[in-house]
VEXZASE-310517 format. One line per 2 residues: number of its first residue (from 1); their letters; for each residue x, y, z of C-alpha. Coordinates in nm, 2 decimals. Each point is the difference from the previous one (the first is absolute). Layout:
N
NUM	a	X/Y/Z; ...
//
This chain:
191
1	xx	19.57/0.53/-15.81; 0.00/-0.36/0.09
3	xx	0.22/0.01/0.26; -0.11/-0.20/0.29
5	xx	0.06/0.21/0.27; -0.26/0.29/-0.13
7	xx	-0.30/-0.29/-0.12; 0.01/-0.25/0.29
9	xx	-0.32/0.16/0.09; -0.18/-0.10/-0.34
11	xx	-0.17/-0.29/0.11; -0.15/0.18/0.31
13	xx	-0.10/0.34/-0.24; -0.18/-0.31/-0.20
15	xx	-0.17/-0.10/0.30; -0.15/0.36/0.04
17	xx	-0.04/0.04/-0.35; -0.24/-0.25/-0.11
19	xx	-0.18/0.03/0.29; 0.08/-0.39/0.21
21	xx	0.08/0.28/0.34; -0.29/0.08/-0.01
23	xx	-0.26/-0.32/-0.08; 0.21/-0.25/0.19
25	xx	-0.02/0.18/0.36; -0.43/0.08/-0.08
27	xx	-0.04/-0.37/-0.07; 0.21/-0.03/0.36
29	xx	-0.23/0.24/0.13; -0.30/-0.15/-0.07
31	xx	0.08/-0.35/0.10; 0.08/0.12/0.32
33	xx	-0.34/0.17/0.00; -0.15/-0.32/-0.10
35	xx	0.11/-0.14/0.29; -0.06/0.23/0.28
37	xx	-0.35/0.00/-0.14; 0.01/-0.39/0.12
39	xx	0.13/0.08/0.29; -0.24/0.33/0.11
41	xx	-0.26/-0.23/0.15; 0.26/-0.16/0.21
43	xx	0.05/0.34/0.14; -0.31/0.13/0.03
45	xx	-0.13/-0.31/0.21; 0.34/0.07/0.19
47	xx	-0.11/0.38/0.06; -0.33/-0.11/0.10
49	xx	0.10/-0.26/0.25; 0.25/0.25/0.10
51	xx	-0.27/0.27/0.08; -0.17/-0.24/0.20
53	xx	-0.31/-0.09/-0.23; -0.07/-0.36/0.09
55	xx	-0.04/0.19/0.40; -0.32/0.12/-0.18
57	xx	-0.35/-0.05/-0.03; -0.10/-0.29/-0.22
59	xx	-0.15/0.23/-0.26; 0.35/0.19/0.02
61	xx	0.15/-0.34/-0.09; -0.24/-0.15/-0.26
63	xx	0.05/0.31/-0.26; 0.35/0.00/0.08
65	xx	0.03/-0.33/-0.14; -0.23/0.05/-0.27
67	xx	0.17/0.35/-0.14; 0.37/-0.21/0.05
69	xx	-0.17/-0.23/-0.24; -0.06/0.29/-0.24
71	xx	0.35/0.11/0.10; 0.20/-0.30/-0.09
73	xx	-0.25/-0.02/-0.33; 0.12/0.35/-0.09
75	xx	0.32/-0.12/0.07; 0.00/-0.32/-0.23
77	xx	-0.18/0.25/-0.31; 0.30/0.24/0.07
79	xx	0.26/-0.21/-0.01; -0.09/-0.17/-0.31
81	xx	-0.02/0.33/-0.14; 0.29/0.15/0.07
83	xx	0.21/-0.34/-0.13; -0.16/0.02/-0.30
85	xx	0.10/0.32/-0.06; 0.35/-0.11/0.08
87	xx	0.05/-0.16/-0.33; -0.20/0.28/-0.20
89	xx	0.26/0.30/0.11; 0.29/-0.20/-0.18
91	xx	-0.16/0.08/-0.28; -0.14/0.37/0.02
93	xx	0.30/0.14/-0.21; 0.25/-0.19/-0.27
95	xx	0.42/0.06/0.02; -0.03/0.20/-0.30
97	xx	-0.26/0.28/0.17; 0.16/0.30/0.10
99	xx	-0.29/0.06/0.30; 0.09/-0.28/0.19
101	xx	-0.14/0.13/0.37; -0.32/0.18/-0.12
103	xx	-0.18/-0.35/-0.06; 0.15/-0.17/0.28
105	xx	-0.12/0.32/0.24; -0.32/0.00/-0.14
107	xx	-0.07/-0.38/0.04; 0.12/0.01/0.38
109	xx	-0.31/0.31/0.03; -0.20/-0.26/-0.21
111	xx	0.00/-0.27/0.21; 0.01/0.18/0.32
113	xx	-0.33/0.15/-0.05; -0.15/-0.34/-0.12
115	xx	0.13/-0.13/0.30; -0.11/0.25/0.29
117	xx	-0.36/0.02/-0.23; -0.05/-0.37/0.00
119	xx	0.11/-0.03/0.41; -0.22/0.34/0.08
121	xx	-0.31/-0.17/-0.20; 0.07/-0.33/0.13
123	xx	0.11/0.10/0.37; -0.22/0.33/0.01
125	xx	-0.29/-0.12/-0.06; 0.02/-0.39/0.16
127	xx	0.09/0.17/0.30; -0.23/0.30/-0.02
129	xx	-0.25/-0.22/-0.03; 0.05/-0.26/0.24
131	xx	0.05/0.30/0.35; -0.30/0.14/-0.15
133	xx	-0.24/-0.23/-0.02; 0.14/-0.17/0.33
135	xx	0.18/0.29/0.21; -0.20/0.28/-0.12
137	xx	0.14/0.35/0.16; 0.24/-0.31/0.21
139	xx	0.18/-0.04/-0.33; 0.23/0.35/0.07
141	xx	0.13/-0.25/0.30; 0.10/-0.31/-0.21
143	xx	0.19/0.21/-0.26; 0.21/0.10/0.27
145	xx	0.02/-0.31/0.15; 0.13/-0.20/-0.36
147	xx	0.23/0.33/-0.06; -0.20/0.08/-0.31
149	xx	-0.12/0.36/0.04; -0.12/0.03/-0.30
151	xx	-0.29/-0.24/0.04; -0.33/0.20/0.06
153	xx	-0.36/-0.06/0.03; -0.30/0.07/-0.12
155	xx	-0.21/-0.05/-0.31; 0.21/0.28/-0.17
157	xx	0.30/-0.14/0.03; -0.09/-0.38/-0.15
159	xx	-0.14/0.23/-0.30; 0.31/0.19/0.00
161	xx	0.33/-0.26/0.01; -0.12/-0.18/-0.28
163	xx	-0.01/0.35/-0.23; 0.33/0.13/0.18
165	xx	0.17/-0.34/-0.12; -0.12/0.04/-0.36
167	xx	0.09/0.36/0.01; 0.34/-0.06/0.12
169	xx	0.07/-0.27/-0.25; -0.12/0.18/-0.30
171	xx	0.18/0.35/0.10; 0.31/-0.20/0.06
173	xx	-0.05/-0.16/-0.38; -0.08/0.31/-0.13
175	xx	0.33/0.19/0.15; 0.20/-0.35/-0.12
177	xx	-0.14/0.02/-0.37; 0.12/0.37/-0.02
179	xx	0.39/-0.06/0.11; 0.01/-0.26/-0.25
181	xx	-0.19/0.16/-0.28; 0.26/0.27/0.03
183	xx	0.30/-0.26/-0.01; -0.15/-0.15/-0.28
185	xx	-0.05/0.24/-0.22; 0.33/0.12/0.05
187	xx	0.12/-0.27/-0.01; -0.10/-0.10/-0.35
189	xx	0.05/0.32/-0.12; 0.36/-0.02/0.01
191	x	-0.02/-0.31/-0.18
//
């Protein structure tokens, strides 16, 4: 039947169909994410100042401003990551695949984990070193202070972030290799 009343919805079925819902709003979603990663170290400084940290000692201060440098690198490393992933999710899947959301789901879990591996590694360990080696058992203080609980200290830990980051980013790669294996191969096979 091509009566208009009953297919006025084609064009939007389309839409779902070859899969432009789906990869359109994730390349939204990681711009914006691209951008609050440029502006986190405006916020963090912001928490800091808000929680009174330039009231404290100088040693307080000086790490501060050396881990907000690590921060805002962190930052700069995660934003470029997760813009140039923007581009790459427009082209996990093609109009004629029948999986549409599979690759674009598993490209989001993709880049997540490269991005909280790389800011863990980065951060974790800047950080972890920095209140060790200059706060010592003072460092439980600063993480507080910065709004970063997670930042611990001791020897451990700067052995530690580094592998956690790794471990995170090559789980997360492993999980995203999987979904789209699966959509892949069924995929092609009904071609």
């Amino acid at each position: 039947m091509d009566n208009k009343f009953l297919t006025f919805i084609k064009p939007y079925l389309l839409f779902i169909d070859n899969g432009n819902l789906y990869r359109k709003p994730f390349s939204w979603l990681y711009a914006i994410m691209a951008i609050v990663n440029l502006i986190l170290p405006l916020f963090v400084f912001y928490m800091a100042a808000d929680n009174r940290i330039f009231s404290s000692s100088a040693k307080f201060i000086i790490v501060f401003l050396l881990v907000w440098i690590i921060i805002a690198f962190a930052s700069w490393v995660s934003f470029q990551l997760w813009w140039d992933r923007k581009s790459k999710i427009t082209d996990t899947s093609t109009e004629s695949d029948e999986f549409v959301a599979t690759p674009v789901f598993s490209h989001l879990i993709q880049t997540i984990g490269e991005w909280l591996g790389t800011w863990i590694g980065i951060v974790g360990f800047g950080a972890t070193l920095l209140t060790t080696i200059i706060l010592g058992d003072s460092g439980y203080y600063f993480s507080n202070l910065i709004g970063f609980s997670f930042i611990k200290t001791g020897w451990l830990f700067v052995v530690l972030m580094p592998i956690y980051g790794f471990l995170i980013i090559v789980v997360s790669r492993f999980l995203a290799e999987q979904f789209r294996a699966l959509a892949s191969i069924a995929n092609n096979t009904r071609k």
